[in-house]
N, C-alpha and C positions, 0 to 999 in steps of 0.2 A: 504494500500500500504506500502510495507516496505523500510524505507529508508537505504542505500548502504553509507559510504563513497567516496567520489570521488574519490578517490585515495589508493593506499597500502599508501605512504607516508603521507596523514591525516589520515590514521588509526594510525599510530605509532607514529606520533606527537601528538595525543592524550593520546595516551598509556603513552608520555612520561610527557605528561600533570597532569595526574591522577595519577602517578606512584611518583613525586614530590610533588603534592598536600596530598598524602598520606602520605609520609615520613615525610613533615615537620608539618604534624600532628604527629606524633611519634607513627603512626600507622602500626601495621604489613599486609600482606593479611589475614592472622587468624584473626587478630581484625574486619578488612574490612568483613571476613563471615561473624563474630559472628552480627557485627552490622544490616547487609544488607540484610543477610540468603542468601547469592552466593555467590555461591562455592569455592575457591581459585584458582583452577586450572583455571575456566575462570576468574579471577580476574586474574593473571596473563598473561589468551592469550591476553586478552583484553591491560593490559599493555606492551607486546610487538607487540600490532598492528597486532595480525593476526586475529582477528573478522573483516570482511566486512561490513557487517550488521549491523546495529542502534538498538541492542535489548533491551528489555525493564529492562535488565540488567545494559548496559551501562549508560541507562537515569537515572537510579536510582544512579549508579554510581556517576556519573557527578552532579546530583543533591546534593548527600550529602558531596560532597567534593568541591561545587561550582566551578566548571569549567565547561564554559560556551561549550557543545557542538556545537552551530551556527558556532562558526567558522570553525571547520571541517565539514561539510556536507555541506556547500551553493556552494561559486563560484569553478568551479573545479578548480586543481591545472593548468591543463594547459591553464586558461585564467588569470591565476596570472599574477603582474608583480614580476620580480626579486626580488625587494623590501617587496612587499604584503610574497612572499614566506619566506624571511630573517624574516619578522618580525614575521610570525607565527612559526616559528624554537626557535626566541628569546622568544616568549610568551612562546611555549611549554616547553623550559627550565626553565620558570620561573616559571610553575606550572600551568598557563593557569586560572590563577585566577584572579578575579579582580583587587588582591594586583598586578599578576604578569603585567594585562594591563597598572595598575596604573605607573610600572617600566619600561615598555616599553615606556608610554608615556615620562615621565622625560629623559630614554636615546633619546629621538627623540629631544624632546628641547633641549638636550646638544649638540647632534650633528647641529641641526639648528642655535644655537650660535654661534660652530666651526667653523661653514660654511659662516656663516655675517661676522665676526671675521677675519678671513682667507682669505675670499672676500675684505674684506673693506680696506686689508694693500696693500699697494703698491708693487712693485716685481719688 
């Protein structure tokens, strides 16, 4: 059975996922061929989110630049909440790697700080 993204917008949030995970490798799409033996041009559709499809391309992708595909292909986007969607935008920016979950997490404590912090004074 072949798996589908849920959405155009986790296509492209992935795209944009792998597309920083690469760069801050100081990797080009040529290096990503020569390493991966795929092609450029879909290394590129793929980083701007027009692959639908979960090919065995992508998995390999995502495999060697560690970002974690689960998070685009499980709950669809329109059973997100607001939030859930915010935070896969900020992963995606972040490279969608574990470093980037690791930075998501630390902003969600900072903001939960803010929010005790903010709560707790008087008005």
């Amino acid at each position: 059975m072949t798996t589908r993204f849920n959405s155009r917008a986790d296509a492209e949030a992935l795209g944009i996922s792998l597309r920083l995970a690469r760069e801050r490798r100081g990797m080009t799409r040529v290096d990503l061929e020569k390493q991966l033996n795929v092609d450029r041009s879909q290394i590129s559709r793929i980083e701007r989110g027009q692959m639908l499809l979960v090919s065995t391309n992508v998995q390999k992708i995502c495999t060697y630049l560690r970002v974690r595909l689960e998070s685009y292909i499980g709950q669809p986007t329109n059973d997100r909440s607001p939030l859930q969607r915010r935070i896969l935008r900020i992963n995606a920016l972040l490279g969608g790697t574990e470093r980037g979950d690791a930075a998501v997490s630390q902003l969600l404590n900072a903001l939960e700080a803010f929010a005790e912090t903010y709560s707790s004074k008087p008005r």
